[in-house]
PANU-943006 format. One record per residue (C-alpha): x, y, z; residue in one letter. Coordinates in Angstrom, 1 decimal, m for minus. Layout:
BEGIN
<tifi><px>X</px><py>Y</py><pz>Z</pz><code>A</code></tifi>
...
//
This chain:
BEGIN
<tifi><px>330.3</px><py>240.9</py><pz>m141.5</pz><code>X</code></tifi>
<tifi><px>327.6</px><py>238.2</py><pz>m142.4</pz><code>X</code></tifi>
<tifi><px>324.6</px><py>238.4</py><pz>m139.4</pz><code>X</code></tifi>
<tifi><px>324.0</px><py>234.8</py><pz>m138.0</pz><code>X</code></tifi>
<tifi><px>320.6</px><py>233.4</py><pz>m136.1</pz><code>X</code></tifi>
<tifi><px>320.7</px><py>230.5</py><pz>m133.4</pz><code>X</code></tifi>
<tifi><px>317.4</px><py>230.0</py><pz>m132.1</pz><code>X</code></tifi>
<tifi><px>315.8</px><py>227.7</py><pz>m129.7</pz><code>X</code></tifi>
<tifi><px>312.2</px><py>227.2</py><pz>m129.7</pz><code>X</code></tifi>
<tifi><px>311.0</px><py>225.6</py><pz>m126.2</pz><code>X</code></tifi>
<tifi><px>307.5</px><py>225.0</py><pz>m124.7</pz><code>X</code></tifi>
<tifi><px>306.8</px><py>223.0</py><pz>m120.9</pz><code>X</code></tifi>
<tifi><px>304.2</px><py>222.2</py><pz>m118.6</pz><code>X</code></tifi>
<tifi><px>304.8</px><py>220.2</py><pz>m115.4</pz><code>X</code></tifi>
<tifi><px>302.6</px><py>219.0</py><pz>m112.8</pz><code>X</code></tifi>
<tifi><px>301.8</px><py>217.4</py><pz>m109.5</pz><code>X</code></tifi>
<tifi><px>298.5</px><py>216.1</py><pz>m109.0</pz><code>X</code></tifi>
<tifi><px>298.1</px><py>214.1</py><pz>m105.7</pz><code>X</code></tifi>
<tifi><px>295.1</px><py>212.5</py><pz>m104.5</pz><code>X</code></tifi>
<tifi><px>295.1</px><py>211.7</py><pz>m100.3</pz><code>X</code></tifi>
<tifi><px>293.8</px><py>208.1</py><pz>m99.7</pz><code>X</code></tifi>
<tifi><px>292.9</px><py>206.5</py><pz>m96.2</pz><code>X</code></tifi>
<tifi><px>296.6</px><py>205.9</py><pz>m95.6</pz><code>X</code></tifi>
<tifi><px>298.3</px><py>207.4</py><pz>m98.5</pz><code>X</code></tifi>
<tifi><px>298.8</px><py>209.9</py><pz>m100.6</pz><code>X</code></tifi>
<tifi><px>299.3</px><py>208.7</py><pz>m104.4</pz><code>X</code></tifi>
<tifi><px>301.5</px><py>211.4</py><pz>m106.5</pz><code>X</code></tifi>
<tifi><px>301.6</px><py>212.3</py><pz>m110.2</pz><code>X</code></tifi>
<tifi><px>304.1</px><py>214.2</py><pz>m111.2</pz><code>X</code></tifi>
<tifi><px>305.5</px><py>214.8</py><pz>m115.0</pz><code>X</code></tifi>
<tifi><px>306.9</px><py>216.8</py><pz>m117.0</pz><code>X</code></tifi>
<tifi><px>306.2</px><py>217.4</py><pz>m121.2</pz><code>X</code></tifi>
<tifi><px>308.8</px><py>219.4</py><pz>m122.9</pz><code>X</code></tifi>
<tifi><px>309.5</px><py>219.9</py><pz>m126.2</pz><code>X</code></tifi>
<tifi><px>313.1</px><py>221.8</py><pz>m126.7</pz><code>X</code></tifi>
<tifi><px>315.0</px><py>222.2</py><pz>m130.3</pz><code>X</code></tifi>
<tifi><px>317.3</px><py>224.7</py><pz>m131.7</pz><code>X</code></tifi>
<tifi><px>317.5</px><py>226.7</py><pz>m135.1</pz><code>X</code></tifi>
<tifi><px>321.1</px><py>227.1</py><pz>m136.9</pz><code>X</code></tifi>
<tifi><px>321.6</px><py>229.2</py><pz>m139.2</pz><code>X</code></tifi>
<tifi><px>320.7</px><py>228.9</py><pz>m142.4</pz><code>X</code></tifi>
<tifi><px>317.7</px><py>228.1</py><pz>m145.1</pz><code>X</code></tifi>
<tifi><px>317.6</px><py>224.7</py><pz>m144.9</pz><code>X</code></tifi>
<tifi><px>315.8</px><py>222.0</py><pz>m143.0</pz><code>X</code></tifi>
<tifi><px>316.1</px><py>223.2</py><pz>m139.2</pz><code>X</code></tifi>
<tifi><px>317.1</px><py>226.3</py><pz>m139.8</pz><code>X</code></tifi>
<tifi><px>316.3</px><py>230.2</py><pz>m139.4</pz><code>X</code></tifi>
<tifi><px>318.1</px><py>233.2</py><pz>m141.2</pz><code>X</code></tifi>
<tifi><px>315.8</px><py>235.7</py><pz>m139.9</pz><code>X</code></tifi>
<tifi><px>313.9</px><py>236.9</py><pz>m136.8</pz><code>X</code></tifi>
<tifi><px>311.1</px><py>239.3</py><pz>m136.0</pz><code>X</code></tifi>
<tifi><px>309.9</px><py>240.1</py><pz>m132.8</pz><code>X</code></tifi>
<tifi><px>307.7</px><py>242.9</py><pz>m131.3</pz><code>X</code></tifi>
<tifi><px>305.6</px><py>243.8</py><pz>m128.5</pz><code>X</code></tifi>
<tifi><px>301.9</px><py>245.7</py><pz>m130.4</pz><code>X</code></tifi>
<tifi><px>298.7</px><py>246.7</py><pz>m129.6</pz><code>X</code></tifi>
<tifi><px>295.3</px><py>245.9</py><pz>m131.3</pz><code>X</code></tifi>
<tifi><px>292.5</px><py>248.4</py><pz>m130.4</pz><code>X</code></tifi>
<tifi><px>289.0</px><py>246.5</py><pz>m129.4</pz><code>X</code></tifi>
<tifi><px>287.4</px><py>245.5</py><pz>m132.0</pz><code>X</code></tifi>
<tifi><px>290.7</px><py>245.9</py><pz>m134.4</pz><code>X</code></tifi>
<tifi><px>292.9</px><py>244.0</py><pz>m136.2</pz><code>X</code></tifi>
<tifi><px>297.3</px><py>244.1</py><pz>m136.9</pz><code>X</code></tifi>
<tifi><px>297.9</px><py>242.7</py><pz>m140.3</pz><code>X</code></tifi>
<tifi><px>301.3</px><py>241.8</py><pz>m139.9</pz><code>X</code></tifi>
<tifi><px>302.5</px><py>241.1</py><pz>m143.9</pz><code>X</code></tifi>
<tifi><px>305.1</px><py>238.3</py><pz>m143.6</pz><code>X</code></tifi>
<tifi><px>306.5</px><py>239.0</py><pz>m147.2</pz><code>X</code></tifi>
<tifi><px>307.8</px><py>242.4</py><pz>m146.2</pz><code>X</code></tifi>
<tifi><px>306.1</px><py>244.7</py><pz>m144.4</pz><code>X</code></tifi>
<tifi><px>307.2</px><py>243.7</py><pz>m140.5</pz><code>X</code></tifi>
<tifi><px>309.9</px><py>246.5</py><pz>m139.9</pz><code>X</code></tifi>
<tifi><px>311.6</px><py>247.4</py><pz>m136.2</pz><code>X</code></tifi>
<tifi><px>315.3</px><py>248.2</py><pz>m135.1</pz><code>X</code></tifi>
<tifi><px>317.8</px><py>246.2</py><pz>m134.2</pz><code>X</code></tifi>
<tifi><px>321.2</px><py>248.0</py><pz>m132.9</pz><code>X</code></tifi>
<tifi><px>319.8</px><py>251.5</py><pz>m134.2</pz><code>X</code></tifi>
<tifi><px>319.6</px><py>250.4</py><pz>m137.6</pz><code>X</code></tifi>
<tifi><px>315.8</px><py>250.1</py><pz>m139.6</pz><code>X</code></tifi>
<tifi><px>315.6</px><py>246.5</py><pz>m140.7</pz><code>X</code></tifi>
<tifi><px>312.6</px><py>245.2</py><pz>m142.5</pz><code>X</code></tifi>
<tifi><px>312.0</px><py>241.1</py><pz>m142.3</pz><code>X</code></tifi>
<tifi><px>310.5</px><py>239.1</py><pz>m145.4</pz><code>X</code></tifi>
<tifi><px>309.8</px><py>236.1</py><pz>m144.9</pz><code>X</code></tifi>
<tifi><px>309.5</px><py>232.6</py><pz>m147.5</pz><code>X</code></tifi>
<tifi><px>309.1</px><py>230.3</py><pz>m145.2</pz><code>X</code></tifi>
<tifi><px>307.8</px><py>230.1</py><pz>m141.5</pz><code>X</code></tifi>
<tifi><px>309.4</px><py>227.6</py><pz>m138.8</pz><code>X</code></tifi>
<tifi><px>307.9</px><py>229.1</py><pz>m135.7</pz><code>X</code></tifi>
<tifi><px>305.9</px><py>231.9</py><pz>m134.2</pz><code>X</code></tifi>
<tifi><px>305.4</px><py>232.6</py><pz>m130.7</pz><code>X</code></tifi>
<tifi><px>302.4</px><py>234.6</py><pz>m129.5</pz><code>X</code></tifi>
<tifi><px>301.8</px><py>236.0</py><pz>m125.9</pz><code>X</code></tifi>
<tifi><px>298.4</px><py>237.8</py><pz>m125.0</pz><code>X</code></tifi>
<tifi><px>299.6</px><py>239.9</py><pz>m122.0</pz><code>X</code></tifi>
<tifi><px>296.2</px><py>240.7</py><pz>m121.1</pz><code>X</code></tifi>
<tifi><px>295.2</px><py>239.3</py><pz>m118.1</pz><code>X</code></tifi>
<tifi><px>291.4</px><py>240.0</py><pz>m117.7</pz><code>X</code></tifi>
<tifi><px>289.3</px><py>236.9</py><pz>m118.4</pz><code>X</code></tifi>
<tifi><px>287.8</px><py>237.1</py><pz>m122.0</pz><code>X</code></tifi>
<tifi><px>289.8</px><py>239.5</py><pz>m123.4</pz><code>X</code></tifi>
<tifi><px>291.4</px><py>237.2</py><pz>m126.3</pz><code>X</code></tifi>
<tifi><px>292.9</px><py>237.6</py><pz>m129.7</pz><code>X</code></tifi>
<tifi><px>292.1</px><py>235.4</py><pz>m132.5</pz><code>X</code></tifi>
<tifi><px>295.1</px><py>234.7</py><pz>m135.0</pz><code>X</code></tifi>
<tifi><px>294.7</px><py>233.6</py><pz>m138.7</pz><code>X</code></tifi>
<tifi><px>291.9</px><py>235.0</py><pz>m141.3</pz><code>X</code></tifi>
<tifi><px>292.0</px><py>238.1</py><pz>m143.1</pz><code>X</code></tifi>
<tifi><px>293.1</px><py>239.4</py><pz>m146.9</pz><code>X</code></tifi>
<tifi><px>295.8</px><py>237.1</py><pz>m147.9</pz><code>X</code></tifi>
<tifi><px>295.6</px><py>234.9</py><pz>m145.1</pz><code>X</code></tifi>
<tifi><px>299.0</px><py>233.4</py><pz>m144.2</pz><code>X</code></tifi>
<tifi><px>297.1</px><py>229.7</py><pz>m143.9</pz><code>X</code></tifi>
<tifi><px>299.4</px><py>226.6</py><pz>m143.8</pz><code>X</code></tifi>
<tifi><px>299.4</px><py>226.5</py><pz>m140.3</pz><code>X</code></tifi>
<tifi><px>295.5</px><py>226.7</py><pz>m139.9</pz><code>X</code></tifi>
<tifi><px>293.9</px><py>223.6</py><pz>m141.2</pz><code>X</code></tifi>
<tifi><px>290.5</px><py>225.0</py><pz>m142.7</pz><code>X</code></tifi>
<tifi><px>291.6</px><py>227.8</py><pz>m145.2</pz><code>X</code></tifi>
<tifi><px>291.2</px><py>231.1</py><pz>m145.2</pz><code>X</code></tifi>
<tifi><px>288.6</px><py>231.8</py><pz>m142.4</pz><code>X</code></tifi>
<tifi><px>290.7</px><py>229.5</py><pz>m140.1</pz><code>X</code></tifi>
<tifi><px>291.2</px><py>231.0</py><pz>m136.7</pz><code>X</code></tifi>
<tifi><px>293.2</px><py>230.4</py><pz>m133.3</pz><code>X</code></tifi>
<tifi><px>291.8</px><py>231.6</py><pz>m130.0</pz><code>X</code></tifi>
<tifi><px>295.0</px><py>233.4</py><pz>m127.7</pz><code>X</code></tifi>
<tifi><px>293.3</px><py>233.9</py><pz>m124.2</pz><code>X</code></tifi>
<tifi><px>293.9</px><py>236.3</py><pz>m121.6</pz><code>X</code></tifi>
<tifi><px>297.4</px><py>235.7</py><pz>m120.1</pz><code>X</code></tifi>
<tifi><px>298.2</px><py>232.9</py><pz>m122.4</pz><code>X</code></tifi>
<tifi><px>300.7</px><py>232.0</py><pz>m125.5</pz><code>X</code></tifi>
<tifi><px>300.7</px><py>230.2</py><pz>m128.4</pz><code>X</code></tifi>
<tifi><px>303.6</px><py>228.9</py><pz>m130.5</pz><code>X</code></tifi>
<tifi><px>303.3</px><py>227.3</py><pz>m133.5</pz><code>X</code></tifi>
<tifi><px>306.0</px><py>225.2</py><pz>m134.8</pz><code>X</code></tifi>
<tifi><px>307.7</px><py>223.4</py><pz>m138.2</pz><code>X</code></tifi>
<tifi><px>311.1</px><py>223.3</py><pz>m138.0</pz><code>X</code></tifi>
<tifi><px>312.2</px><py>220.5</py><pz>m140.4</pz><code>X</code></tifi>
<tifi><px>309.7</px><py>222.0</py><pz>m143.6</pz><code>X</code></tifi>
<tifi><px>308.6</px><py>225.5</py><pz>m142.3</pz><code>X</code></tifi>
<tifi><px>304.9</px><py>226.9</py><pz>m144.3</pz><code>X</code></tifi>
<tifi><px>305.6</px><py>228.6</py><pz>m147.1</pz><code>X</code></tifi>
<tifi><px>304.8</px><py>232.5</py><pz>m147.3</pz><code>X</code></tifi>
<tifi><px>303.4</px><py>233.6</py><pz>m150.6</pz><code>X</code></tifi>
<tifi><px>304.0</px><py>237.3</py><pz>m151.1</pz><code>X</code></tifi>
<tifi><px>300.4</px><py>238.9</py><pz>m152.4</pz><code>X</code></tifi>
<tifi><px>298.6</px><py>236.0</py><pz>m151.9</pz><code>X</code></tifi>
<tifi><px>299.1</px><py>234.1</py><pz>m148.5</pz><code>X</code></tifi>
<tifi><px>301.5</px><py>236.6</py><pz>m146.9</pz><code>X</code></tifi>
<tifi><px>299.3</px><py>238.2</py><pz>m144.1</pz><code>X</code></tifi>
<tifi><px>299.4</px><py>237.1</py><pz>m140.6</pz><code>X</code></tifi>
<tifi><px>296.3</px><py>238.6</py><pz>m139.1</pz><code>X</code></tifi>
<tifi><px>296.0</px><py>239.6</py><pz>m135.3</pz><code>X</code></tifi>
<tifi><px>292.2</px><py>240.2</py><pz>m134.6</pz><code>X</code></tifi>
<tifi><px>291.1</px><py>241.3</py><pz>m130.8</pz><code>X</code></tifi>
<tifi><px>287.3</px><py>241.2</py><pz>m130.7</pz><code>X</code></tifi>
<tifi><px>287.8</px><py>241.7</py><pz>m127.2</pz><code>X</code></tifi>
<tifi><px>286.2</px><py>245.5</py><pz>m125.8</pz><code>X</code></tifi>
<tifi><px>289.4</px><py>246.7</py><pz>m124.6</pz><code>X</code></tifi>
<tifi><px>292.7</px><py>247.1</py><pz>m126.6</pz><code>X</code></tifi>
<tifi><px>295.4</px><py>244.1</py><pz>m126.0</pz><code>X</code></tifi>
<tifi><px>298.5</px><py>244.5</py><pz>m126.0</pz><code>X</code></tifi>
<tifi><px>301.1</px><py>241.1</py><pz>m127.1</pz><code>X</code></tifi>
<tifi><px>304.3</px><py>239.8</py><pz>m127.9</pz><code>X</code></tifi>
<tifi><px>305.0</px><py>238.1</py><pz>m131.1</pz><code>X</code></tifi>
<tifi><px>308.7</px><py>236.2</py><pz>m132.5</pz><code>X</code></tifi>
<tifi><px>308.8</px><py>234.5</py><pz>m135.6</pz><code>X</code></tifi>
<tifi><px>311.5</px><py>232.9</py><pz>m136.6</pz><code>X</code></tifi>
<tifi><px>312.2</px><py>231.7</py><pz>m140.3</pz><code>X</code></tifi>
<tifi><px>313.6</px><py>232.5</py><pz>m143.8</pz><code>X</code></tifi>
//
């Protein structure tokens, strides 16, 4: 029997600002969302594989995570190793919750780069208690195994940091 992926890849903030006046209070209040789903598949929106994890870096560490092939866990007691070609999305969440203790995503040998505008020294800051997801559902970034493959984690925080990571793609 064939494995199948549906995924949804969701981010929100709301708010309520409200500012008292003499004889009034004036309210704000929103909402941004940006919801879509993943079939199955390698096509334009679409997914065929997942990776997720919870990892640790040490202080001062990094977790090369090799999108070509090397990301291995185990799903229903069996060993599976994910290789990606293509990106759509990662999600990253710093479960740290100290301020200043951040990770820094992007860099590294064979830097996986299209998402980082800048090249190879490109970097995103993570901080404490905070995600990021990064997102191309229609195209997806290419992964080029030996070359532009590695997905570098870097904590130069003086603690170790522990996070959650999914990335979804094919």
């Amino acid at each position: 029997m064939a494995d199948t992926l549906a995924a949804e890849v969701k981010v929100a903030c709301s708010w309520i600002l409200r500012e008292a006046l003499d004889l009034s209070t004036v309210v704000d209040s929103a909402r941004l969302e940006y919801s879509r789903t993943l079939a199955d598949g390698t096509g334009t929106d679409q997914a065929s594989t997942v990776w997720h994890d919870q990892r640790t870096v040490v202080a001062g560490g990094n977790d090369d995570l090799d999108l070509a092939g090397g990301l291995a866990n185990t799903i229903f007691g069996t060993p599976v190793v994910a290789a990606f070609s293509k990106v759509k999305a990662i999600v990253i969440v710093n479960t740290n919750t100290s301020s200043g203790n951040l990770l820094r995503v992007g860099g590294g040998p064979n830097p996986f780069t299209p998402p980082f505008v800048g090249g190879a020294a490109a970097q995103v800051e993570i901080g404490a208690d905070s995600a990021l997801l990064l997102a191309n559902k229609k195209d997806g970034w290419n992964v080029t195994a030996g070359t532009g493959d590695i997905l570098r984690i870097h904590n130069p925080s003086g603690v170790s940091i522990t996070y959650k990571i999914a990335i979804l793609g094919h």
